[in-house]
HTML snippet that shows the backbone in 3Dmol.js (N, CA, C, O; Angstrom):
<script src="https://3Dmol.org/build/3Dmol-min.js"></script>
<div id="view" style="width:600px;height:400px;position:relative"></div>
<script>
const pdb = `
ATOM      1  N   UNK A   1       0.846  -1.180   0.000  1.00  0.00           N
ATOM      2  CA  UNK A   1       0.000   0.000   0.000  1.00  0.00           C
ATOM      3  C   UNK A   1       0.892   1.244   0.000  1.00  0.00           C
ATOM      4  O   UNK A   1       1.801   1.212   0.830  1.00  0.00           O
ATOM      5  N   UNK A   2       0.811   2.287  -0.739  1.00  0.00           N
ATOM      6  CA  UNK A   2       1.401   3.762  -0.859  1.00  0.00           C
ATOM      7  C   UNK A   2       1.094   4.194  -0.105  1.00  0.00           C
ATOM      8  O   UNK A   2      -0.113   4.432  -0.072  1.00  0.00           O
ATOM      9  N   UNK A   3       1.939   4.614   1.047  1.00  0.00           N
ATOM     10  CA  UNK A   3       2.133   5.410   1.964  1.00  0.00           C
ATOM     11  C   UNK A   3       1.243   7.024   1.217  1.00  0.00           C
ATOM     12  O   UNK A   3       1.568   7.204   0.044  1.00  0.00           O
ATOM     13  N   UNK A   4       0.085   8.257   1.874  1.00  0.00           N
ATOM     14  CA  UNK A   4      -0.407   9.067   1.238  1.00  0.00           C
ATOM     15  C   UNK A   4       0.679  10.283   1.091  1.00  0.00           C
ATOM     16  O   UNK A   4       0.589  11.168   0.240  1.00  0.00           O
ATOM     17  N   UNK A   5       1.577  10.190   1.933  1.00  0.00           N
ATOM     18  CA  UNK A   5       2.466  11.095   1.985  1.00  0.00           C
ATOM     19  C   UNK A   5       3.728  11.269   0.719  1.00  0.00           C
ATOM     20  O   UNK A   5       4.648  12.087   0.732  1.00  0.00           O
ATOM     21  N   UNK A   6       3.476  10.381  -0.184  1.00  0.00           N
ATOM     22  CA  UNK A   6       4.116   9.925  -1.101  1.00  0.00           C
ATOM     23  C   UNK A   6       3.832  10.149  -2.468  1.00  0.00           C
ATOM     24  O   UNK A   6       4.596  10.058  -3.428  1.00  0.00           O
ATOM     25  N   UNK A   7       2.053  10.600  -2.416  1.00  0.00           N
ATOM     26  CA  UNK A   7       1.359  10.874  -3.144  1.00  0.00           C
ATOM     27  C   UNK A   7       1.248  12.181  -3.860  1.00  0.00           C
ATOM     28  O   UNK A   7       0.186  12.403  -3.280  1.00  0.00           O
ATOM     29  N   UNK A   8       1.423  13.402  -4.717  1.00  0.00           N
ATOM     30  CA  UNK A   8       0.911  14.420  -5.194  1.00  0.00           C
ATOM     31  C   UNK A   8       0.323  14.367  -6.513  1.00  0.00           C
ATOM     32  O   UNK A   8       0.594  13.889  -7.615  1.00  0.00           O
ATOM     33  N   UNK A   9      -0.876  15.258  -5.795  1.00  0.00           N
ATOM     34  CA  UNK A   9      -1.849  15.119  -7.160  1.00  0.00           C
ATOM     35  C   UNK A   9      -1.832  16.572  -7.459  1.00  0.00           C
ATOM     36  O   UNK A   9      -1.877  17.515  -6.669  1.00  0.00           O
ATOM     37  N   UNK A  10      -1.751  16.569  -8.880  1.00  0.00           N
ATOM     38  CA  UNK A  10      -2.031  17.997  -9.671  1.00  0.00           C
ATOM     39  C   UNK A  10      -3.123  18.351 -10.172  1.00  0.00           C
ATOM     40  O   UNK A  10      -3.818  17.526 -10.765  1.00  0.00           O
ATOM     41  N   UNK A  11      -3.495  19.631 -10.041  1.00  0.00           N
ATOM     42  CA  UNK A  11      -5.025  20.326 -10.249  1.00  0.00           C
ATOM     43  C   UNK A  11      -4.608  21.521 -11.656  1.00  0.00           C
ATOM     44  O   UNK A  11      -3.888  22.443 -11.273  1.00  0.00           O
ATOM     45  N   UNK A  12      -4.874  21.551 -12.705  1.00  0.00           N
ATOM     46  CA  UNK A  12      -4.896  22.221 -13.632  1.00  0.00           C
ATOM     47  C   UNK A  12      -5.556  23.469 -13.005  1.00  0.00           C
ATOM     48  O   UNK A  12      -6.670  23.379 -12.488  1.00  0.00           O
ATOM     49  N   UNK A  13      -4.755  24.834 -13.055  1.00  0.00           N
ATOM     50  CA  UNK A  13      -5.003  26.231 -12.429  1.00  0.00           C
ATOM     51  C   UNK A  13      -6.708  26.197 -13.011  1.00  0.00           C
ATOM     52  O   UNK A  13      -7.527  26.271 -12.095  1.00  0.00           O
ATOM     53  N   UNK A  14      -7.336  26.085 -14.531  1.00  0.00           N
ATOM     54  CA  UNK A  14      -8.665  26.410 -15.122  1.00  0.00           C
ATOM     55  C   UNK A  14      -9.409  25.122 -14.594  1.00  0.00           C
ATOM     56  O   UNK A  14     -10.601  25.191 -14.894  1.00  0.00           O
ATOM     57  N   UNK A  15      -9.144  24.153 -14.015  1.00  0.00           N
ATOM     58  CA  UNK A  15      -9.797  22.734 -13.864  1.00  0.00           C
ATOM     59  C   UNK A  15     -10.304  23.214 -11.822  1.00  0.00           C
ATOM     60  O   UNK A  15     -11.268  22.852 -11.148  1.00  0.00           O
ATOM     61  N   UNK A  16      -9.194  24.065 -11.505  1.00  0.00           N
ATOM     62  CA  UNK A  16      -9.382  24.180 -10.108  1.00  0.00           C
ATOM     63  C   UNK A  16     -10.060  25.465  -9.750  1.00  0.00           C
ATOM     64  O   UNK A  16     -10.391  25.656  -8.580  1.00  0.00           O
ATOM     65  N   UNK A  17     -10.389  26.743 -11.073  1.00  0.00           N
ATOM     66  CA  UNK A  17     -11.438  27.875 -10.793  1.00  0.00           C
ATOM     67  C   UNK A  17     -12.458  27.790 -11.279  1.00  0.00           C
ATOM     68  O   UNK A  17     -13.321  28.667 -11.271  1.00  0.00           O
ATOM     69  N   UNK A  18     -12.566  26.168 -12.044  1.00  0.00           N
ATOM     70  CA  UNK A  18     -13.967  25.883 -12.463  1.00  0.00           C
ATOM     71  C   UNK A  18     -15.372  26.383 -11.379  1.00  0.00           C
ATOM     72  O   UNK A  18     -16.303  27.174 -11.536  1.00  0.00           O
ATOM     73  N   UNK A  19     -14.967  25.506 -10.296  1.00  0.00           N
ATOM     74  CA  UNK A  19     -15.754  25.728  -9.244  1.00  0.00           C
ATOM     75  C   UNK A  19     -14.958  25.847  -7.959  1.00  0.00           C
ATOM     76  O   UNK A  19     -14.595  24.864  -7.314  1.00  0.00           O
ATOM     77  N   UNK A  20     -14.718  27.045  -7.638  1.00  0.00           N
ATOM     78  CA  UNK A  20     -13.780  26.985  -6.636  1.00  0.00           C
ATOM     79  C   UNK A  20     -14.005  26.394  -5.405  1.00  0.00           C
ATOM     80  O   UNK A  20     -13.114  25.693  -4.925  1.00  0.00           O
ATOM     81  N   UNK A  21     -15.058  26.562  -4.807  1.00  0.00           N
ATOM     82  CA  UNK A  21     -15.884  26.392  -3.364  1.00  0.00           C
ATOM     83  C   UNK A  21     -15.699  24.331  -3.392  1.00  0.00           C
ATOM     84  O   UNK A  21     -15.259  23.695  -2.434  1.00  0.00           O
ATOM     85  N   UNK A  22     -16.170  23.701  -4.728  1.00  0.00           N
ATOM     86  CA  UNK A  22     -16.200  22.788  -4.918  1.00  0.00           C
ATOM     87  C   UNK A  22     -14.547  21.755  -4.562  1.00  0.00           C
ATOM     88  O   UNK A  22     -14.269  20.691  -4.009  1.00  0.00           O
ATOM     89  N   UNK A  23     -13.818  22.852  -5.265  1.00  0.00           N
ATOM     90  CA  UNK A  23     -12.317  22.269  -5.386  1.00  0.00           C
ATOM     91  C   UNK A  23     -11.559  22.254  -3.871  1.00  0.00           C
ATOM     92  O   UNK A  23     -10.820  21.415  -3.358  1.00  0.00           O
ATOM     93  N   UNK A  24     -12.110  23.653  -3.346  1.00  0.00           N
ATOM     94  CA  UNK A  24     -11.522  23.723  -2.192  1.00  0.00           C
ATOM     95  C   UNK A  24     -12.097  22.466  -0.986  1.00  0.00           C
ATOM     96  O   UNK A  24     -11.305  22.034  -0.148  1.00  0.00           O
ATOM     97  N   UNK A  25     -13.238  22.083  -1.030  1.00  0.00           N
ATOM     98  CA  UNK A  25     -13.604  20.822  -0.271  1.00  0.00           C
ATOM     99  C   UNK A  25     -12.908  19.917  -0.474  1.00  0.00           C
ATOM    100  O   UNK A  25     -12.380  19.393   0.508  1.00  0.00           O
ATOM    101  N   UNK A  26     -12.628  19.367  -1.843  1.00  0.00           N
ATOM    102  CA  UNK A  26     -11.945  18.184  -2.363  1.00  0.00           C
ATOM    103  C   UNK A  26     -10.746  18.330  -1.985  1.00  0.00           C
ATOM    104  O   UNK A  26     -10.145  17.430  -1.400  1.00  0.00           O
ATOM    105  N   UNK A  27     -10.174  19.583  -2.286  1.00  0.00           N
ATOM    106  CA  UNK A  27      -8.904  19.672  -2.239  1.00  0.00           C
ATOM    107  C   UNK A  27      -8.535  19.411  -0.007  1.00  0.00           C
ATOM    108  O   UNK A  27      -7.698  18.661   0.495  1.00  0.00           O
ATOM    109  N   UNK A  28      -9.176  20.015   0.472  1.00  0.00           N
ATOM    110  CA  UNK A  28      -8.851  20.009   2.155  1.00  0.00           C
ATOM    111  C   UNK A  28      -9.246  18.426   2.258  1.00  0.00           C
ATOM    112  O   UNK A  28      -8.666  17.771   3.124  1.00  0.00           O
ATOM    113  N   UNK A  29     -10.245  17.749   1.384  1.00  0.00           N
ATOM    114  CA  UNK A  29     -10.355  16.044   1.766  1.00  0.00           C
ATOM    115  C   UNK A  29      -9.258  15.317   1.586  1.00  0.00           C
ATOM    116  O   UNK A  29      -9.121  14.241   2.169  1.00  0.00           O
ATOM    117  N   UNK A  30      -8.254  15.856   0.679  1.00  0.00           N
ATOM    118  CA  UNK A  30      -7.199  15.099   0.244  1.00  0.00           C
ATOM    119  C   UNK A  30      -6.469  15.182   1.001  1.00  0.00           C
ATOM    120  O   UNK A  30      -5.905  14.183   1.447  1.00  0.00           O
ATOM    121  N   UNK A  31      -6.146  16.733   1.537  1.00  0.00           N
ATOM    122  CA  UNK A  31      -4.926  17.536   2.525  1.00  0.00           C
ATOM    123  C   UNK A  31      -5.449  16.358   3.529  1.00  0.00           C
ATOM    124  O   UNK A  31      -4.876  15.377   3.054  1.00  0.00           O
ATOM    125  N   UNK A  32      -5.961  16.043   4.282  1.00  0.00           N
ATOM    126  CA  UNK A  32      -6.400  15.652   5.566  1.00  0.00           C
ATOM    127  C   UNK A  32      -5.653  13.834   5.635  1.00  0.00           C
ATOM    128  O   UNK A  32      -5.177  13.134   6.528  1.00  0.00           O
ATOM    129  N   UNK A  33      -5.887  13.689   4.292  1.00  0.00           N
ATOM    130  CA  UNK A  33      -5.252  11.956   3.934  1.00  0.00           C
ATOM    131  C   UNK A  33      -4.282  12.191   3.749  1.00  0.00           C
ATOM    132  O   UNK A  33      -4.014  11.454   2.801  1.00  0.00           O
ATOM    133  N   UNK A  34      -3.404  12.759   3.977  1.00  0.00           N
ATOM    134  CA  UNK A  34      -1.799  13.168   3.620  1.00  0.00           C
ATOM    135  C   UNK A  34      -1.481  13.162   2.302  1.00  0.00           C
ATOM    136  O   UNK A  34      -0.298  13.282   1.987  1.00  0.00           O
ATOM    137  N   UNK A  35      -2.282  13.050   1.514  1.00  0.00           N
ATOM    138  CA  UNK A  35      -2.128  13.657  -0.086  1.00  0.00           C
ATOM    139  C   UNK A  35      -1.726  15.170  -0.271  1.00  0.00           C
ATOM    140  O   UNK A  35      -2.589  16.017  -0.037  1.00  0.00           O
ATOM    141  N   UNK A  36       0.098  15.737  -0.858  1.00  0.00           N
ATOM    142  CA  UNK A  36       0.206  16.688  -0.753  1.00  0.00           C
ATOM    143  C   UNK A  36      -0.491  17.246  -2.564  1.00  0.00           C
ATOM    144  O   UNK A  36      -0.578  16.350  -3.403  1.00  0.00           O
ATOM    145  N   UNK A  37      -0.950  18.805  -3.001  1.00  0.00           N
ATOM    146  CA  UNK A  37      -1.575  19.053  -3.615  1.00  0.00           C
ATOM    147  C   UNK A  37      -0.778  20.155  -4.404  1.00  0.00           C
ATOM    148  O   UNK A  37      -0.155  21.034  -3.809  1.00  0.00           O
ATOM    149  N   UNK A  38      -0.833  20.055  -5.901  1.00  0.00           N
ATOM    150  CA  UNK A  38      -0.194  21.008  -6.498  1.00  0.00           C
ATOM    151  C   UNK A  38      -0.767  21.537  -7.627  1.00  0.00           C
ATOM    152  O   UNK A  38      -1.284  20.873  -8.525  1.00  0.00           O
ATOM    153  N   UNK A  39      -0.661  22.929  -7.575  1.00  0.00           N
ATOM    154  CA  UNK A  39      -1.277  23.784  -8.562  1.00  0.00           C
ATOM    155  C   UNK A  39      -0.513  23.877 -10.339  1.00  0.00           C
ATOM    156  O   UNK A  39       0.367  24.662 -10.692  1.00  0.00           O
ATOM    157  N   UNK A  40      -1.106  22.957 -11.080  1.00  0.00           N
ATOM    158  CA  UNK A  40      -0.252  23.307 -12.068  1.00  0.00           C
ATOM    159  C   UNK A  40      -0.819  24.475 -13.397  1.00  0.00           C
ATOM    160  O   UNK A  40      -1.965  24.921 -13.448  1.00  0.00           O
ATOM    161  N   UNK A  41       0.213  24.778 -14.321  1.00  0.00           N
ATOM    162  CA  UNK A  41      -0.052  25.973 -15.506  1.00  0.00           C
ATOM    163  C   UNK A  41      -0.299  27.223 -14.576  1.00  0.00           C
ATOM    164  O   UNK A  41      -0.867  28.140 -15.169  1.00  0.00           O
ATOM    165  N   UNK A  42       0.003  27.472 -13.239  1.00  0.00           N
ATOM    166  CA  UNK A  42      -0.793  28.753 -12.848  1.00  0.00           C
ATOM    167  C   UNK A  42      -0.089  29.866 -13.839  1.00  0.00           C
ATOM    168  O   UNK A  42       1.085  29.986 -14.189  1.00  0.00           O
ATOM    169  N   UNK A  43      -1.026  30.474 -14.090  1.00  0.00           N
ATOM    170  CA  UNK A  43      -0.724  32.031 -15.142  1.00  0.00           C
ATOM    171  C   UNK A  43      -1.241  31.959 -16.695  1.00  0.00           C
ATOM    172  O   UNK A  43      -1.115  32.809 -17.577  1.00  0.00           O
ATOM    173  N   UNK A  44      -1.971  30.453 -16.754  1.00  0.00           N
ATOM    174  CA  UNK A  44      -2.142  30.319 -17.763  1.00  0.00           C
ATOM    175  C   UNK A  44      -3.787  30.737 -18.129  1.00  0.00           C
ATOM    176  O   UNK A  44      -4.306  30.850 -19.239  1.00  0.00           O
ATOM    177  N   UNK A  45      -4.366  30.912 -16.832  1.00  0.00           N
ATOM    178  CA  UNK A  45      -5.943  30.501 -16.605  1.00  0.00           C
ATOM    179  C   UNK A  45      -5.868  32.552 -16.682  1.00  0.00           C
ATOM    180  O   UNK A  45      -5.058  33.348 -17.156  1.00  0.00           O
ATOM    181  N   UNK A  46      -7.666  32.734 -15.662  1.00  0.00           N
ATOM    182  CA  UNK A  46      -8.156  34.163 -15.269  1.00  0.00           C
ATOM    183  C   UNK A  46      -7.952  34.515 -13.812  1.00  0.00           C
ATOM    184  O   UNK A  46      -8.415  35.522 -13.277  1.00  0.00           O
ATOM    185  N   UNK A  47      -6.846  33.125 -12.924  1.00  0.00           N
ATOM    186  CA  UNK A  47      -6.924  33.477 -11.313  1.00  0.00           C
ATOM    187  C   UNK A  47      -5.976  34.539 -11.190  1.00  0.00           C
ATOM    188  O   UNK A  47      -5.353  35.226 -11.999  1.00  0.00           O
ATOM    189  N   UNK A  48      -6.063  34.460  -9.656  1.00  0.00           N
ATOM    190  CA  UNK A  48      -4.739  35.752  -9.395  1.00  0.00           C
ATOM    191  C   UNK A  48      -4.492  34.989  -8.570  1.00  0.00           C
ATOM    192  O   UNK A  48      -4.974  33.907  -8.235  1.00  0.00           O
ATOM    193  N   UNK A  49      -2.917  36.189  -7.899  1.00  0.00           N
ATOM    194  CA  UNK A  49      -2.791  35.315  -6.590  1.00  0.00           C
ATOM    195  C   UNK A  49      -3.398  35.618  -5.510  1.00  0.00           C
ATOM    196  O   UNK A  49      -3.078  34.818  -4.631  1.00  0.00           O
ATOM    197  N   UNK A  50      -4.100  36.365  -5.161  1.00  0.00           N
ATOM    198  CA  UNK A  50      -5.297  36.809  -4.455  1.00  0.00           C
ATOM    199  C   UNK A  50      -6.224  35.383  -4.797  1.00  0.00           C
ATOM    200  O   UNK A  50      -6.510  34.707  -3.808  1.00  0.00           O
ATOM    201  N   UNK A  51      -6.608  34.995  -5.867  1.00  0.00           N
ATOM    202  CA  UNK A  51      -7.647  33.809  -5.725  1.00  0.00           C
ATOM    203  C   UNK A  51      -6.727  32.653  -5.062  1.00  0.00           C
ATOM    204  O   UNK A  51      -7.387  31.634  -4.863  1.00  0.00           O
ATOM    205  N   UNK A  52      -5.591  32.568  -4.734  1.00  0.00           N
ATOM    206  CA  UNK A  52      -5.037  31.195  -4.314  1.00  0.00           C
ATOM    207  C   UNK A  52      -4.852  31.398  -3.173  1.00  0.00           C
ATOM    208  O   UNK A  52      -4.982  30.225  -2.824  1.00  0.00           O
ATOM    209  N   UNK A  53      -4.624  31.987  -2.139  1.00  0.00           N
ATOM    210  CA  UNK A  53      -5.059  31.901  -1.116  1.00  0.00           C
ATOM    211  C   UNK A  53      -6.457  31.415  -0.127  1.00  0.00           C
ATOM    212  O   UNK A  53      -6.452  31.529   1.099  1.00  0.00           O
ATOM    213  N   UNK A  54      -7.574  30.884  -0.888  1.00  0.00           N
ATOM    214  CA  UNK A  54      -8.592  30.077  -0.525  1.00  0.00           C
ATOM    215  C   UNK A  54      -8.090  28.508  -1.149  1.00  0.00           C
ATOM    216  O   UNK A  54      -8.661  27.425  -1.019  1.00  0.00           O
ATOM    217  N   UNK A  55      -7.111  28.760  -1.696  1.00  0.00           N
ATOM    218  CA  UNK A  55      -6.502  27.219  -2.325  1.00  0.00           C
ATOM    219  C   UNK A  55      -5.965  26.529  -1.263  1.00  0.00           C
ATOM    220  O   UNK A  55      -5.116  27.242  -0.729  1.00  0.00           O
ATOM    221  N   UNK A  56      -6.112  25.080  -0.516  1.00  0.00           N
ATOM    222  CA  UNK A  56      -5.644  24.571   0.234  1.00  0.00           C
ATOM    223  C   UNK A  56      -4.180  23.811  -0.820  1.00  0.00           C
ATOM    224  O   UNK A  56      -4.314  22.643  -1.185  1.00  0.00           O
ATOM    225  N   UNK A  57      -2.941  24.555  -1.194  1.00  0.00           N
ATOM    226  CA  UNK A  57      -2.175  23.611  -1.727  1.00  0.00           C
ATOM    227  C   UNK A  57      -0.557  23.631  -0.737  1.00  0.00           C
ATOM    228  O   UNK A  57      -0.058  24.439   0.046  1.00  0.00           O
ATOM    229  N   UNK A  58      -0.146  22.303  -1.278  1.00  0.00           N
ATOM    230  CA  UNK A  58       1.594  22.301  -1.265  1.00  0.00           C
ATOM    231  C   UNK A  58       2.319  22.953  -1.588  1.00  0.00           C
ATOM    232  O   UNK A  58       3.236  23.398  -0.897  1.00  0.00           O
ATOM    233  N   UNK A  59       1.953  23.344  -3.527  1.00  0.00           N
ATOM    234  CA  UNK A  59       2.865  23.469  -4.083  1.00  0.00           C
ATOM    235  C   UNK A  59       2.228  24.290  -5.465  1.00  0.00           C
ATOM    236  O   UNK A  59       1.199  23.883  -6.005  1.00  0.00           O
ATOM    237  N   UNK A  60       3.028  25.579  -5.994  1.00  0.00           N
ATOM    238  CA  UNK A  60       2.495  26.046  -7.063  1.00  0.00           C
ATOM    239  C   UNK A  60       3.272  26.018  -8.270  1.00  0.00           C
ATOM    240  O   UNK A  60       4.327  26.630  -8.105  1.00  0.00           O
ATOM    241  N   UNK A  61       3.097  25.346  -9.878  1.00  0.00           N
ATOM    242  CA  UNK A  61       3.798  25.383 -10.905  1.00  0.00           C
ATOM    243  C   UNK A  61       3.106  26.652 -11.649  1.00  0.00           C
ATOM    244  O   UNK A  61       1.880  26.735 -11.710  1.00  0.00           O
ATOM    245  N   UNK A  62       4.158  27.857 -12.336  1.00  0.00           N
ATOM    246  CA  UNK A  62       4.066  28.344 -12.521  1.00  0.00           C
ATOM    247  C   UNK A  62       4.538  28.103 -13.823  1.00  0.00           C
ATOM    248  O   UNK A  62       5.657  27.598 -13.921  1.00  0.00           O
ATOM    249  N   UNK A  63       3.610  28.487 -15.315  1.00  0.00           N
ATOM    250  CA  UNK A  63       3.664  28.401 -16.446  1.00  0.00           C
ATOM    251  C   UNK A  63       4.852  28.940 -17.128  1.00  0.00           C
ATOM    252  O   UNK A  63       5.060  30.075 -16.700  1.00  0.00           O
ATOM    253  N   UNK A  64       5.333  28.745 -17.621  1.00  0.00           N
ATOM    254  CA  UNK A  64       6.758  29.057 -18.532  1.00  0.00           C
ATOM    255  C   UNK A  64       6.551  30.294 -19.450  1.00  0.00           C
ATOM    256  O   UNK A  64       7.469  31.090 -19.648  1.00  0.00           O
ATOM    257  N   UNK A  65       5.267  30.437 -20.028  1.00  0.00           N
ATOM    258  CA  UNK A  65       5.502  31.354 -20.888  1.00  0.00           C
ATOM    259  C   UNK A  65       4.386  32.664 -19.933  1.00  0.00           C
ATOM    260  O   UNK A  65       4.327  33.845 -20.275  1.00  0.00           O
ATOM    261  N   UNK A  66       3.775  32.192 -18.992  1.00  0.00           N
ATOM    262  CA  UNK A  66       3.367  33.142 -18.050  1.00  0.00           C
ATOM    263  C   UNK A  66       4.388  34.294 -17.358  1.00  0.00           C
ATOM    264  O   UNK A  66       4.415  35.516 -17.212  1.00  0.00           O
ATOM    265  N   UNK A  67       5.209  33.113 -17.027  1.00  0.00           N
ATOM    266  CA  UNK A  67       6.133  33.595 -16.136  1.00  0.00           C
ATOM    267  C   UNK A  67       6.953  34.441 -16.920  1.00  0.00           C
ATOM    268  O   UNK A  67       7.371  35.486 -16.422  1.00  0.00           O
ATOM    269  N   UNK A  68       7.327  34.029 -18.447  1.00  0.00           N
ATOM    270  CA  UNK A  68       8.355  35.405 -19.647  1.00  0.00           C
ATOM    271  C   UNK A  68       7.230  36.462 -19.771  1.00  0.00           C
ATOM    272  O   UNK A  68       7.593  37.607 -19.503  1.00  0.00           O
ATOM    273  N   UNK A  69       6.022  36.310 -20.103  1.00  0.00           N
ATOM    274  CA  UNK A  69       5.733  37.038 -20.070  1.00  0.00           C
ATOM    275  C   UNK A  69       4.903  38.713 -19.311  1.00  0.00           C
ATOM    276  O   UNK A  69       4.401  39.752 -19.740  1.00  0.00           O
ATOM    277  N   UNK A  70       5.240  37.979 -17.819  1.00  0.00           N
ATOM    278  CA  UNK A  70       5.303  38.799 -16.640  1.00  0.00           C
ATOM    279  C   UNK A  70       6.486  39.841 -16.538  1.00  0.00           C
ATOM    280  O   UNK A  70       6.671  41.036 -16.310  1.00  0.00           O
ATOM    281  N   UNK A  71       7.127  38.769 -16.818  1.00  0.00           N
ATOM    282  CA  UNK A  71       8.726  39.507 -17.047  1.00  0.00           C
ATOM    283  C   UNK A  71       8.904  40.414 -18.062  1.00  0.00           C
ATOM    284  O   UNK A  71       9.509  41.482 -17.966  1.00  0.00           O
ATOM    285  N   UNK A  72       8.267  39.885 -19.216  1.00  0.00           N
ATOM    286  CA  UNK A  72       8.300  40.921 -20.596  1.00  0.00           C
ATOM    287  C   UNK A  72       7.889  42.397 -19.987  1.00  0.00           C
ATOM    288  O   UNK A  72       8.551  43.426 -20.125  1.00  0.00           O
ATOM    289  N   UNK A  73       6.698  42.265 -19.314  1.00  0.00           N
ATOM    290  CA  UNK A  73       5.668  43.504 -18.837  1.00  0.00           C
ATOM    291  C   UNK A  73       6.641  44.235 -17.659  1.00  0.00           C
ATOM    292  O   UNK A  73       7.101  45.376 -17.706  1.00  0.00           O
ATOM    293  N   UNK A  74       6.773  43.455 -16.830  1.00  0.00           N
ATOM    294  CA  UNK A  74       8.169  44.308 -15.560  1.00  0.00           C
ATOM    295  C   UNK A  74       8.941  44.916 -16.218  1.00  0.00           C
ATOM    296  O   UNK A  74       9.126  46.105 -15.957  1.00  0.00           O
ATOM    297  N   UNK A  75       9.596  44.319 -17.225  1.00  0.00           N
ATOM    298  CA  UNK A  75      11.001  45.470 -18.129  1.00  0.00           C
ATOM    299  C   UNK A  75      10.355  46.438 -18.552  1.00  0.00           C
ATOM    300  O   UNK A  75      10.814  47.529 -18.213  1.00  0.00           O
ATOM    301  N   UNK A  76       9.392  46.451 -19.214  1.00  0.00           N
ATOM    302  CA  UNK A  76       8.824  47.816 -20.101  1.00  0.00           C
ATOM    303  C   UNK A  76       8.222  48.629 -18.878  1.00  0.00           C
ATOM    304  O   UNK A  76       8.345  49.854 -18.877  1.00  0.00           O
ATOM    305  N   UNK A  77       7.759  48.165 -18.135  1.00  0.00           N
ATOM    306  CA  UNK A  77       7.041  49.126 -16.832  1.00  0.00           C
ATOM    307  C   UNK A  77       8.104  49.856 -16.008  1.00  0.00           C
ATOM    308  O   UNK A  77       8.172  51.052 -15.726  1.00  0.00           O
ATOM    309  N   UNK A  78       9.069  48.654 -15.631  1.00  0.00           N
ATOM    310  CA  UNK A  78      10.131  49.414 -14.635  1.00  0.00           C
ATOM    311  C   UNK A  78      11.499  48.879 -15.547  1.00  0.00           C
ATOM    312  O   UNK A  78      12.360  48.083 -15.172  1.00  0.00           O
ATOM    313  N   UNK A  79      11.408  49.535 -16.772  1.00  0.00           N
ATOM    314  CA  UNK A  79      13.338  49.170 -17.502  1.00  0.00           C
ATOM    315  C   UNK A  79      14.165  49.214 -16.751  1.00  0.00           C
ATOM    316  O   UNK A  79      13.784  49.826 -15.752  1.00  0.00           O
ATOM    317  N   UNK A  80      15.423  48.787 -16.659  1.00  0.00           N
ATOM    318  CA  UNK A  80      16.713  48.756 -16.147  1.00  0.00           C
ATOM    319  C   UNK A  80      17.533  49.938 -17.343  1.00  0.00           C
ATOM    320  O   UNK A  80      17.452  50.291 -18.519  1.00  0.00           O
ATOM    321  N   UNK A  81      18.177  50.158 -16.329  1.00  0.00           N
ATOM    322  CA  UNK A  81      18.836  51.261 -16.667  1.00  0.00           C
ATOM    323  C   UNK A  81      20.639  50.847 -16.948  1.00  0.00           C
ATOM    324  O   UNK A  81      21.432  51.731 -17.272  1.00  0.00           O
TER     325      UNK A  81
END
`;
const viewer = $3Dmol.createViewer("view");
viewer.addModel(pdb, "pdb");
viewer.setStyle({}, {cartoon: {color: "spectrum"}});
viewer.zoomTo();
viewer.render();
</script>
């Protein structure tokens, strides 16, 4: 038998603001079985990080081209000199 602590399950960022209220139950049923929980594509969906803080997770993957293009927007807002 797999130890639950051994376990992480990933929640697609648009699969987990489908229904948030919904996810967040499921998601604290899992937390409670020692299933740790991870947010994946975040930046790819309409959340913020203001919406993830009602997120019971472990762990957050942050999208690759989210993340350049956060960065794209920081340089032009605040350039380096």
């Amino acid at each position: 038998m797999l130890n639950p602590e051994f376990l992480e399950i990933e929640i697609t960022e648009s699969a987990a603001m489908t229904d948030v209220n919904f996810t967040v139950s499921v998601l604290q049923q899992l937390l409670q079985m020692g299933i740790r929980i991870s947010l994946d594509d975040f930046g790819t969906g309409y959340s913020s990080l203001w919406s993830l803080q009602n997120l019971p997770l472990n762990s957050l993957k942050i999208d690759r081209l989210a993340e350049a293009t956060q960065l794209y927007i920081a340089n032009k807002i605040w350039p380096r000199e």
